[in-house]
N, C-alpha and C positions, 0 to 999 in steps of 0.2 A: 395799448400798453402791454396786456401780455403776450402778443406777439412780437415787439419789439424784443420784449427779454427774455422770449427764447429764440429767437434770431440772432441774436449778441452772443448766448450761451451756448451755440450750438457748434462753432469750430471749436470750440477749448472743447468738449465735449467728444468731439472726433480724436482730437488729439491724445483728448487723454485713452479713449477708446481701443486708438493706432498701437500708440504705447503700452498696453496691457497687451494685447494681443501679441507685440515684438516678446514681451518677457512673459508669458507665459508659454509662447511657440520655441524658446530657450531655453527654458526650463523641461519642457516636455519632449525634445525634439527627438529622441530616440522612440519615442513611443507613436509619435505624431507624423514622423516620414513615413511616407510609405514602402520607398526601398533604402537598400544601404548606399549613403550616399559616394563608397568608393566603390560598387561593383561595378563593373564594366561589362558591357555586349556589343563587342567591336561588330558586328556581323549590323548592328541598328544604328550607326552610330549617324549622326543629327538626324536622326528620326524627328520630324514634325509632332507637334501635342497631337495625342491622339486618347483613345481610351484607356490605354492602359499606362501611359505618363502623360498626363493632361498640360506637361509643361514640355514637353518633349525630352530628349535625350541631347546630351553632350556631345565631341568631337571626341571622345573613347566610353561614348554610349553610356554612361551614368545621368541618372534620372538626374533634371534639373529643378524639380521642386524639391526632393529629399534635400539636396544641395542648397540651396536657397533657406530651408529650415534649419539644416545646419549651419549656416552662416549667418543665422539669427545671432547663434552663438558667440561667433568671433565679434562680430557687430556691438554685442550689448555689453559682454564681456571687456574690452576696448574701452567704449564710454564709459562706465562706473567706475573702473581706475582711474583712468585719467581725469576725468571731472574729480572722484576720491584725493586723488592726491592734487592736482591742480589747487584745487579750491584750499585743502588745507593747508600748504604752502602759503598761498595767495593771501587768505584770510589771517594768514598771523605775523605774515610781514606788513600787509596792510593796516593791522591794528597796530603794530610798533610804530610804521611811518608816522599814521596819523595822530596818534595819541601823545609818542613824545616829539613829534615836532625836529627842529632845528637841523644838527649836522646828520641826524639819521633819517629824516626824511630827505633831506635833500641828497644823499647820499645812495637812499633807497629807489627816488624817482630818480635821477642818472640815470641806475643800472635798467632799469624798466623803459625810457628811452632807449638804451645802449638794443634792446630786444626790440624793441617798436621798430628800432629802423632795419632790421630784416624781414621781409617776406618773412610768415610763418612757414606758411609749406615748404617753401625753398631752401628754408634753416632747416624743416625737419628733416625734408631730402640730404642734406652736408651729413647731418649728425648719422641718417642710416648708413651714408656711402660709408663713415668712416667707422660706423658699430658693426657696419655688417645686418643684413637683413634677419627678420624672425618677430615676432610679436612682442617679446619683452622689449626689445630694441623699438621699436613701435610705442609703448606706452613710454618708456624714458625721454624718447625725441618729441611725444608732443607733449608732457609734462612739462619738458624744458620750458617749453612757449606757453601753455595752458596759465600759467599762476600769476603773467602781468598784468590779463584785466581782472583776476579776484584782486590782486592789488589795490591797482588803482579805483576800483571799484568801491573797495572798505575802505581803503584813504582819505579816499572824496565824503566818504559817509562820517566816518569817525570824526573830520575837523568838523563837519557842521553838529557833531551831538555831543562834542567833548567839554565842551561850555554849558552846557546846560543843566539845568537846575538840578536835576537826578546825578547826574554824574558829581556835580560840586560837592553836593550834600552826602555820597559814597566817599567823597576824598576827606570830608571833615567829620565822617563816623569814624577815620581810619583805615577804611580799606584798603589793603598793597594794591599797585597798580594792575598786577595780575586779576584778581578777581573782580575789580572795575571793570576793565578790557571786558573780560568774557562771560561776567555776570550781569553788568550794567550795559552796555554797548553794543555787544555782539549781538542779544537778542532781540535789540532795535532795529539792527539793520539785517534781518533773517530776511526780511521779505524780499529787499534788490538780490540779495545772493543767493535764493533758491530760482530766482528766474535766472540768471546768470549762469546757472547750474544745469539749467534748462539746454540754455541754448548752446551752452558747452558740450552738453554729450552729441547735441546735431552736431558741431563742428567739429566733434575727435571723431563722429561714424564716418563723416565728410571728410575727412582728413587719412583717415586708415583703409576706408576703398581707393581713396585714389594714391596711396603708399603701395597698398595689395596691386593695385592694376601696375602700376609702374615697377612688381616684381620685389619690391622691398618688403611686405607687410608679412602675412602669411602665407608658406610656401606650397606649393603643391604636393601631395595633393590632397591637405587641409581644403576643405572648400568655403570659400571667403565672397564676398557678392564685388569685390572688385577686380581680385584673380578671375571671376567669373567671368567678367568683363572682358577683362585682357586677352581669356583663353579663345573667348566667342569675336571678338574686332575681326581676325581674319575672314571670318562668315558671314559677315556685317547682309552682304547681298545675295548667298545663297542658303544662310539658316538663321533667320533672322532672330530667332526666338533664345539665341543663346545668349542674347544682348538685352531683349527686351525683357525678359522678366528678373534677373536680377539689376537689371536699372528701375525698373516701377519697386521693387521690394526698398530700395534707397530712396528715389523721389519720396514713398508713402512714408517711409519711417523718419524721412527729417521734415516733412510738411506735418505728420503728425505734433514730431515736437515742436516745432514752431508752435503750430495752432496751441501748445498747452502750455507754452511762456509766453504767447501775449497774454491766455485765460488768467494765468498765475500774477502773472502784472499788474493784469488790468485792478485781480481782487486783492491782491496783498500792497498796490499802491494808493493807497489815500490821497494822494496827490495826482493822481495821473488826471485829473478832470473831467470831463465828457469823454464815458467812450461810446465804442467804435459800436455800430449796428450792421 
């Protein structure tokens, strides 16, 4: 047994691991590159990892792990707004739907359909072509999309707890609908919505490399791990290393959060039954 339960505990464990590390290498990242990540030395430029840049150099010779530290930055920066604001949106349209019911739910799930039947990426793509590229523009366009599943999410949750004993006994002490909502309700259903929260910040880093590689996100020469991408594709077969380390810095950082919303799941759902070994 107690190696089962630390065999179960020990992805969520990496994850959250992964995660400290993304936001502490973001927090410190001026002091933790080693060079400045816009200097240039056209004279080295896709220099192979070697000792003195153990990630190599870029196609206008700027070290690529300073760059990659730096784009910790834009990376985490990205997620916490957008999940920030996704989720608050999400979460207080979703408490209206499900709490009062009738023509404003059914009004509310429409418009959330109306967004379901777009590709997100491909909406967020319309909304850059027509914002114009840049990062602000970047958090607005996947905002737009980000706050359908906190919706539907609290929706689902609030109809099943709005009948219930606690909530009844708050409407007949008097309570306004307001402090029920968010005194009574909301903090029963914290648990689905911090994993949802989770797994939103993977899909807005997911979402803003691949906006940055396609030229929309942030521009050069901000250094971003999907602009990174984009700049290293042509080298794909003769400097390969311009590709592969800011793609493992993205694999690691959204396999971490995964591994740390199933952990969050598995312990903040009572109901989730047998987990996973």
């Amino acid at each position: 047994m107690p190696f089962k339960l630390k065999r179960k505990n020990i992805l969520p464990a990496i994850g959250l691991f992964i995660f400290l590390v993304l936001v502490f290498t973001a927090a410190f990242a001026p002091w933790i590159a080693p060079h400045d990540p816009f200097r240039q030395d056209l004279y080295s430029r896709l220099a192979e990892p070697g000792a003195g840049h153990i990630m190599g150099l870029d196609r206008l010779g700027r070290d690529i792990l300073s760059r990659i530290i730096h784009g910790a930055r834009i990376s985490l920066m990205i997620g916490v707004i957008v999940v920030g604001i996704s989720s608050a949106a999400g979460i207080s349209i979703g408490l209206v739907a499900g709490y009062f019911g009738g023509r404003w739910d059914n009004l509310i799930m429409r418009i959330c359909d109306v967004f379901l039947a777009f590709p997100g990426l491909l909406l967020a793509i319309a909304l850059m072509a027509i914002l114009g590229p840049g990062l602000q523009n970047v958090v607005l366009a996947l905002s737009v999309m980000g706050w359908v599943g906190y919706a539907r999410l609290v929706r689902g949750q609030v109809l099943s707890l709005k009948e219930r004993e606690f909530v009844v006994a708050a409407k007949a002490l008097g309570l306004g609908n307001c402090r029920t909502m968010f005194l009574h309700i909301l903090p029963n259903i914290s648990g689905p919505v911090l994993v949802e929260m989770a797994f939103g910040m993977a899909g807005a880093i997911t979402s803003e490399a691949g906006l940055s590689f396609l030229g929309l996100g942030a521009q050069p020469p901000t250094p971003s791990w999907g602009g990174m991408l984009n700049e290293g594709r042509l080298y794909m077969l003769t400097a390969p290393h311009l590709t592969t380390f800011p793609g493992l810095a993205i694999m690691l950082t959204i396999l971490g959060l995964n591994f740390l919303s199933d952990g969050l799941r598995d312990r903040l759902d009572p109901r989730s039954g047998v987990r996973r070994i």
